[in-house]
C-alpha positions in Angstrom: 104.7 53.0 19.1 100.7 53.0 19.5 98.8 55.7 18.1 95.1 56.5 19.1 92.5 58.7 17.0 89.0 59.0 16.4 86.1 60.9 15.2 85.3 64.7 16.5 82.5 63.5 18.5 84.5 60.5 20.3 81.7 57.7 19.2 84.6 55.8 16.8 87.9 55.6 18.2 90.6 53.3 17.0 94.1 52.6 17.5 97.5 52.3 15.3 100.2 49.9 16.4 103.8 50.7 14.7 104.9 52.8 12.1 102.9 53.8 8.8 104.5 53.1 5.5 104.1 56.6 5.1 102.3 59.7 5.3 101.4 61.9 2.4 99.4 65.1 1.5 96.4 63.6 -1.4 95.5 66.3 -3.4 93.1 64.2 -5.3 89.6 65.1 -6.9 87.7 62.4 -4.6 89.7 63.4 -1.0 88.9 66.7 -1.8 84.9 65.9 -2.3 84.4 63.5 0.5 86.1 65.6 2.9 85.8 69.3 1.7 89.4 70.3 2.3 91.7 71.3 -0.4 93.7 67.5 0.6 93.5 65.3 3.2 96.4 63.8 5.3 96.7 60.4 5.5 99.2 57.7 6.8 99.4 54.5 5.4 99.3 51.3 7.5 98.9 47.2 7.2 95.3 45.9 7.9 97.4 43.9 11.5 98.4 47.8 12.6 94.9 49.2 12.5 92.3 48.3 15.5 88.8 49.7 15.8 88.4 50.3 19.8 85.1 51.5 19.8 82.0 52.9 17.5 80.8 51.5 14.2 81.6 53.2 11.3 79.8 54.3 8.2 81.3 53.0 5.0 80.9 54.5 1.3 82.1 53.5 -1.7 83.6 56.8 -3.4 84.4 55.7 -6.6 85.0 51.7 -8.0 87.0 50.2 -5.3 87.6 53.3 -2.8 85.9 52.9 0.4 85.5 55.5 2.8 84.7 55.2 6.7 83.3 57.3 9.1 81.2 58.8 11.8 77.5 58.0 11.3 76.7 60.7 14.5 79.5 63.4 13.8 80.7 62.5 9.5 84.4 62.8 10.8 86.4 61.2 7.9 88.3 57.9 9.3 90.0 55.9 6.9 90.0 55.0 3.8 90.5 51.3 2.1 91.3 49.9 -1.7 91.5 46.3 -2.3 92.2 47.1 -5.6 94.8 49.7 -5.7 96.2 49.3 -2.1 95.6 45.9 -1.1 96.1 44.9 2.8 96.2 48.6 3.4 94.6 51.2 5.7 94.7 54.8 5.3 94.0 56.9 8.1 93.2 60.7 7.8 95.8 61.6 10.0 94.6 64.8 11.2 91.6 62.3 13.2 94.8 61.4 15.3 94.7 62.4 18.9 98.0 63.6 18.3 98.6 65.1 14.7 101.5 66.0 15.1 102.9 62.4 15.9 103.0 61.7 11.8 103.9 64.6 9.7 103.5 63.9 6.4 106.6 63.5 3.5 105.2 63.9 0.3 102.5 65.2 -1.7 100.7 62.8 -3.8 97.7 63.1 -6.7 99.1 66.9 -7.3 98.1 66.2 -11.3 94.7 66.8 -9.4 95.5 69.6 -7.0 94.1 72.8 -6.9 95.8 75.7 -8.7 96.0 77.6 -5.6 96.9 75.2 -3.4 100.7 75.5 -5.0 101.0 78.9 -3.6 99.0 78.7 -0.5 101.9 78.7 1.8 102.8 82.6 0.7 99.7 83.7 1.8 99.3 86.0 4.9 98.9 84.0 8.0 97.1 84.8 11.9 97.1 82.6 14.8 93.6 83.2 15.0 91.4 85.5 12.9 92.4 89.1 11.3 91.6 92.2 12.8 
């Protein structure tokens, strides 16, 4: 299977070949900063799967060996790299996927760091698009 994503404005695109190792919710302090969402989404694939198709990305380095990529016209989020921690690895922010929905997540991970209210969020009232 081939999976395609990319950045909000469509300058970066890049392309997944094969399955992830896996997908996962990261409730961690540093997602949460450098993307402004309670967690980010990401799924978990070799260096070989990942292709960058078009753009150049922006990279930061977030904290000792976490590097971050993205837009440098739009700041989507890309993927995310470790050489220390996750060697060979690239983690995509899954929601930048043209299709989303293609890799739901299976786990949660970093919830020692997860926001208190975050563990009940799923009770709260919900509205296709704004409330009355």
């Amino acid at each position: 299977m081939t999976y395609q994503g990319g950045c909000q404005c469509g300058a970066v695109r890049y392309e997944v070949s094969g399955e992830p190792q896996h997908v996962a919710l990261c409730h961690c302090n540093d997602c949460r900063k450098s993307s402004g969402a309670p967690m980010v989404a990401w799924a978990a694939v070799t260096d070989a799967q990942f292709k960058l198709v078009q753009g150049e990305p922006v990279t930061f380095n977030s904290s000792g060996s976490a590097m971050r990529s993205f837009c440098p016209k739009c700041g989507s989020g890309l993927y995310y790299r470790n050489a220390e921690f996750l060697p060979g690895i690239v983690d995509i922010q899954s929601a930048t996927l043209d299709d989303p929905n293609a890799l739901p997540p299976s786990a949660h991970i970093q919830v020692a760091e997860r926001l208190g209210w975050m563990e009940t969020a799923h009770s709260l009232p919900s509205f296709d698009r704004f409330p009355e």
